[in-house]
C-alpha positions in Angstrom: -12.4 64.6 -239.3 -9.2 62.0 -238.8 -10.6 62.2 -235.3 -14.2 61.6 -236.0 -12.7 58.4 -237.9 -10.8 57.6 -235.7 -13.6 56.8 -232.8 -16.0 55.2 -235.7 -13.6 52.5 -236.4 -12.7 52.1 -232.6 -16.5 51.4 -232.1 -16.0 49.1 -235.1 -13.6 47.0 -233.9 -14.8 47.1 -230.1 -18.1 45.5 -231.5 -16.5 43.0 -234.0 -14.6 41.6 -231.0 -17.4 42.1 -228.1 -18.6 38.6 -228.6 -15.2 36.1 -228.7 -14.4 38.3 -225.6 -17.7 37.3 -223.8 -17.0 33.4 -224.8 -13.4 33.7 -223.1 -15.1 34.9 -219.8 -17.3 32.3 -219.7 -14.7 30.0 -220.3 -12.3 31.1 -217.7 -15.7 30.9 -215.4 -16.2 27.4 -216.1 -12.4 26.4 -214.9 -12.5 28.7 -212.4 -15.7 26.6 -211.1 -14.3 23.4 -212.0 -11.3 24.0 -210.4 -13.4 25.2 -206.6 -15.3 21.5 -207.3 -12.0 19.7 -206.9 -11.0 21.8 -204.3 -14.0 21.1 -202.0 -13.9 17.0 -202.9 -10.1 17.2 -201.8 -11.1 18.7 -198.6 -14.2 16.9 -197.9 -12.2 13.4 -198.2 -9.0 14.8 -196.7 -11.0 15.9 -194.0 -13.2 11.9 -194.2 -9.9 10.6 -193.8 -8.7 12.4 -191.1 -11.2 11.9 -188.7 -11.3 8.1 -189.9 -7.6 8.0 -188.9 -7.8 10.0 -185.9 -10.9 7.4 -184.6 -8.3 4.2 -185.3 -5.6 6.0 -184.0 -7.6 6.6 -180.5 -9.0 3.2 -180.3 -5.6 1.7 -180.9 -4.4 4.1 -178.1 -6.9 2.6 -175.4 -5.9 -0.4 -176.1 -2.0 0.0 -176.6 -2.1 2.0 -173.4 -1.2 -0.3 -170.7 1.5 -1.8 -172.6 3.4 1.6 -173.6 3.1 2.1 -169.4 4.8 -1.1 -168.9 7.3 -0.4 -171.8 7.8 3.2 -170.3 7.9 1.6 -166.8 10.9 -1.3 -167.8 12.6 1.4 -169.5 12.8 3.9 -166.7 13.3 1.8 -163.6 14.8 -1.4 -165.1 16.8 -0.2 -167.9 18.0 3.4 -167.5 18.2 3.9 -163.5 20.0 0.4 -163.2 22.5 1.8 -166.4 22.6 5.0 -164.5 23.7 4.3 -160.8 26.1 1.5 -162.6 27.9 3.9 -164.5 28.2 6.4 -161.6 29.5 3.3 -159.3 32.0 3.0 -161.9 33.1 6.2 -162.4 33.6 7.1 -158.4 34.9 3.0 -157.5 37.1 2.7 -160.9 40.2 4.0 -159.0 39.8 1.2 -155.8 39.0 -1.4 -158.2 42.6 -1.3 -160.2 44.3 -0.5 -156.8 42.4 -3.8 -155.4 43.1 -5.9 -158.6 46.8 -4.0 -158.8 47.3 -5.3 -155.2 45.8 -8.9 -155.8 48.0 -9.5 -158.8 51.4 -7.9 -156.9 50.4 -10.3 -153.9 49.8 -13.8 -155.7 53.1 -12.9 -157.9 55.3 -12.1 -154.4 53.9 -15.3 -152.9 54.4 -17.4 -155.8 57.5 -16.5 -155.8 58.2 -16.4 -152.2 57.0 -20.0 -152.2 59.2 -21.4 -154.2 62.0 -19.8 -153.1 61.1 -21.2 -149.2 60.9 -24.4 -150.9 64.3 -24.2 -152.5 65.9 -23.1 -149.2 64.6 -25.7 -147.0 65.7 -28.7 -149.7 68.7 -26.8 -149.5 68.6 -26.8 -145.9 67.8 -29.9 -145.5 70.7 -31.5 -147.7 72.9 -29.0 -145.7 72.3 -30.4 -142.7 71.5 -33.7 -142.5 72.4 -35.0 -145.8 71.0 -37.0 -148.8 69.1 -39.7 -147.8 71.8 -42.7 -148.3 71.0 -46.0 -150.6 70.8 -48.5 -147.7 67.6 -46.9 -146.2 66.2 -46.5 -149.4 67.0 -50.3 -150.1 65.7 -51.3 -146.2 62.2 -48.7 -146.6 61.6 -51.2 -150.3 62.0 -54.1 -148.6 59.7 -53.4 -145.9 57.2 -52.7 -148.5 57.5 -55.8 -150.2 57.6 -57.8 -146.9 54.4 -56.2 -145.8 52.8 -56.7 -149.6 54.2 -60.4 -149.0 52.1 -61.0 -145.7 49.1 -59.1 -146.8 48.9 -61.8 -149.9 49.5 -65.0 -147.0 46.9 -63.7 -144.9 44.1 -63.3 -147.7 45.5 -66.4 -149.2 44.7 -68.3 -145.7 41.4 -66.0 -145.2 40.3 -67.6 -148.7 41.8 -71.6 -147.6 39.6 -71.0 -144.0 36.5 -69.5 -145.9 36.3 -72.8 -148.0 33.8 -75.3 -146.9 35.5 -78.0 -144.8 33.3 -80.0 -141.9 36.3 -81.2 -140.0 37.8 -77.6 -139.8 34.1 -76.1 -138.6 33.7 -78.6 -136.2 37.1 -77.7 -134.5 36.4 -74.2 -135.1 33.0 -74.8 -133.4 34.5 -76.7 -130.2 37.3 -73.6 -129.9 35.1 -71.1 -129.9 32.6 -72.8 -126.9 35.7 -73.7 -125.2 36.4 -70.0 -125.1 33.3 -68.3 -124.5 33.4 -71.0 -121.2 36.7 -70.1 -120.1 35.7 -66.1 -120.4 32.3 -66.6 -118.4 33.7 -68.8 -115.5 35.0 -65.5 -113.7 31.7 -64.4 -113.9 29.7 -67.6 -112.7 29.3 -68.8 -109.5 31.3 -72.3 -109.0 28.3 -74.8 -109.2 27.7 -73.2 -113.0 30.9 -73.4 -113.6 31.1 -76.8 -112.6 28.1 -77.5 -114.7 29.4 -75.7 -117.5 32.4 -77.5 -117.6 30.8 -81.1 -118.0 28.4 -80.2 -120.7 31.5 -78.7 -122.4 33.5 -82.1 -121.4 30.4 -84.2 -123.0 29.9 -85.2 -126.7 27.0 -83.9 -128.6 25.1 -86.6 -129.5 24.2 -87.2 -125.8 22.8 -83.8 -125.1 19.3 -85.0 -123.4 21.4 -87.3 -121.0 23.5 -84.5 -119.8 20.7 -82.2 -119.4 18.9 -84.5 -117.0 22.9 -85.4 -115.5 22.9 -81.8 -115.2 19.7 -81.1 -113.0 21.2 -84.1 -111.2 23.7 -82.5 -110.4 22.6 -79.0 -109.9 20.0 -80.1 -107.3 22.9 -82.3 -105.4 25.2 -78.8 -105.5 22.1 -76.7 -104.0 21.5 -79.4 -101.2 25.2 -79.6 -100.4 24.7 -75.6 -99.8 22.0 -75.7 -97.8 23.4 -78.6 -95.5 26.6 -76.2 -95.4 
């Protein structure tokens, strides 16, 4: 009996709860369903996206192409192989460098030194040997130079007096200078010329035309006289 109970009142209760249970499945279908729709729109626009990225990404690569290769080429040969043999010049010449500079410095501080001690042992030398120089020679060497400044100021003084205008002092000057210029060309001329030359030279100015004709005068007499001779 207690069992036949028993299994009457667990058929009871299975069919008093039968229907809340069937509600909670179709609930938990419903999620389950709404939770596969989100899935599928998060993969459908993650996978939009990614070929919409991966298309900018590949046209921005054609174009950025050539300039990554010349990035890539500066880089390479301009930057890193330069910085490269540089640094290996460096670490195999470091050693003759700071002997060469150790040297250079040793030598300019020996001859700066040896220089001045040359110079300190010819004045010595010097005062050794012939003496200091005495006050009269000093005293004789000044007044040479002021003598010399002296005639340096009367010479322009006179160059500046002769440069003035003055008509009397150019018509000497004139007459001196064709009295030399004559004197210098008779070696060179024959004697009738020189004869010639010599009266126009004797003659005044003004009468220039008279002693031109005088002069073919006289130049025809001196070539007749020849010619006789």
């Amino acid at each position: 009996m207690p069992i036949k109970k028993y299994i009457v009142l667990s058929s009871l209760f299975s069919i008093a709860y039968s229907e809340p249970l069937i509600n909670e499945l179709t609930k938990t279908e419903q999620f389950h369903a709404i939770l596969k729709s989100l899935k599928a729109a998060f993969f459908i626009s993650f996978h939009f996206f990614k070929i919409i990225f991966s298309f900018i990404f590949t046209f921005t690569r054609l174009f950025t192409r050539p300039i990554y290769w010349i990035l890539n080429f500066t880089w390479t040969y301009l930057i890193r192989k330069p910085l490269a043999l540089f640094s290996y010049a460096n670490s195999t010449l470091y050693p003759i460098i700071l002997f060469c500079l150790a040297a250079a410095a040793c030598g300019l501080f020996i001859g700066g030194c040896a220089g001045f001690a040359s110079e300190a042992f010819s004045s010595v030398v010097i005062t050794a040997t012939w003496g200091p120089q005495s006050k009269k020679s000093t005293k004789q060497e000044d007044e040479l130079v002021t003598a010399s400044l002296d005639t340096k100021e009367e010479d322009e003084k006179k160059e500046m007096k002769m440069n003035r205008w003055d008509p009397g002092s150019l018509y000497h000057k004139f007459n001196k200078e064709h009295w030399k210029e004559s004197v210098t060309t008779a070696s060179r001329l024959s004697p009738p010329v020189l004869i010639r030359r010599m009266r126009l030279s004797s003659t005044p100015i003004r009468k220039t035309r008279k002693n031109s004709w005088n002069w073919d005068e006289d130049e025809q007499d001196l070539i007749k006289k020849s010619i006789c001779k």
